[in-house]
C-alpha positions as a printed Julia matrix, in Angstrom:
120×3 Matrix{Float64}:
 102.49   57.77  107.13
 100.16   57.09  110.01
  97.1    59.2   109.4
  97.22   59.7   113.3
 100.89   61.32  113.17
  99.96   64.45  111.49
  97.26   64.87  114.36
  99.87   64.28  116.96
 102.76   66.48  115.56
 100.17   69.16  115.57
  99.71   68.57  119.54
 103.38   68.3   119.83
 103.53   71.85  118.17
 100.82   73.22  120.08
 102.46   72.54  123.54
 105.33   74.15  122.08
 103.78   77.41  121.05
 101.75   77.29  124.27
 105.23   76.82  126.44
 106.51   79.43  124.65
 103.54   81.61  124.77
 103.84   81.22  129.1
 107.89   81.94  128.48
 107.62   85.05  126.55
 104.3    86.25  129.32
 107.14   85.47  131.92
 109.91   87.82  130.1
 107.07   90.47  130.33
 105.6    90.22  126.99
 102.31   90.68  125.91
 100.83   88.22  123.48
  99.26   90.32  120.81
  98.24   87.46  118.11
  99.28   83.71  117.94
  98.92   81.15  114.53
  98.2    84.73  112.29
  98.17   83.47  109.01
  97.63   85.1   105.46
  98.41   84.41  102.22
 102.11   85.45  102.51
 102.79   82.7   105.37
 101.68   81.95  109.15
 102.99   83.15  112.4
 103.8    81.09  115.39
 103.25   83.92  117.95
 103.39   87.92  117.67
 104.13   89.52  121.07
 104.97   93.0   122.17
 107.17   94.8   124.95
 107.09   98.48  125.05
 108.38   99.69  121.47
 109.31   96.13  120.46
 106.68   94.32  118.21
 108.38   90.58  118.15
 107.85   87.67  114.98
 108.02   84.14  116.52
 108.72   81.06  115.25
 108.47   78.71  117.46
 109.99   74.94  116.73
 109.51   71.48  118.8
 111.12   68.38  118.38
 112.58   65.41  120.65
 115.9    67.88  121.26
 116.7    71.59  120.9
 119.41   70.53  118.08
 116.72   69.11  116.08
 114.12   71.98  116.61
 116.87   74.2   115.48
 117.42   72.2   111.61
 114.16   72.13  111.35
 113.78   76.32  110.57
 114.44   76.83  107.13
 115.58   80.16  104.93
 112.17   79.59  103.11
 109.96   79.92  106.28
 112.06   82.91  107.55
 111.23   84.2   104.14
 107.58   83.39  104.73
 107.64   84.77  108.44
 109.2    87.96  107.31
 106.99   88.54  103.72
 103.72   87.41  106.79
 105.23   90.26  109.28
 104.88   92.97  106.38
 101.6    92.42  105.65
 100.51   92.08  109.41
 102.04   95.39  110.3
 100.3    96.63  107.16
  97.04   95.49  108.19
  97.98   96.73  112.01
  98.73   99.99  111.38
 102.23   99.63  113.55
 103.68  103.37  112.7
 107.6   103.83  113.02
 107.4   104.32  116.47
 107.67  100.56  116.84
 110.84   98.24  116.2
 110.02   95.03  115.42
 112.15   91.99  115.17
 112.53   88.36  114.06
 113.01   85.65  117.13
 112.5    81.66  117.49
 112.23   79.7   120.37
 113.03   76.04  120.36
 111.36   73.31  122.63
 112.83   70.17  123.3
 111.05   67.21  124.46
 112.18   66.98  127.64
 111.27   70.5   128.63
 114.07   72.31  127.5
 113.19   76.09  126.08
 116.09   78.46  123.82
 115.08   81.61  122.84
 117.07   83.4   120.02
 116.01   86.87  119.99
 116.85   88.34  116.66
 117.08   85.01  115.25
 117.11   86.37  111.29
 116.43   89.85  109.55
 114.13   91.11  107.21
């Protein structure tokens, strides 16, 4: 592999999370953490409406269809072992729901959100 690809997938996947980011501002979101990582895993973007405390993973490829093999069982696992330790850390009593969404970005533009994409 190109030692330059790595450098531009991570581009690629930052215009993704950053399109998403402005989508999810735009559903009336607020954007309480992006790229939160611990030990347990990383999370794309961590938003919050009201009661709802949202986990997102957000995937970019050439097509939405691709984006959407690309999210594994093992990084849902990761995303969901991440969330526990974030609302750990956060203090997020039981007032707050929280759930599990991804958003896919095609390369052409193209945006999907799937809210409640997985479960804990």
């Amino acid at each position: 592999m190109e030692p330059w690809k790595g450098q531009a997938n991570a581009l690629v996947g930052q215009g993704g999370e950053a399109a998403a980011k402005k989508f999810l501002q735009a559903q009336g979101y607020e954007i309480v953490d992006s790229r939160w990582s611990c030990s347990a895993g990383e999370i794309d973007l961590i938003a919050r409406k009201n009661r709802l405390i949202i986990f997102v993973e957000v995937k970019t490829s050439r097509s939405i269809d691709q984006a959407v093999i690309r999210l594994s069982q093992g990084q849902q696992r990761r995303i969901v072992n991440a969330a526990h330790v974030w609302l750990s850390k956060h203090a997020f009593g039981p007032r707050f729901l929280f759930r599990f969404d991804a958003i896919f970005v095609g390369g052409s533009g193209q945006l999907k959100h799937i809210e409640g994409a997985w479960t804990a």
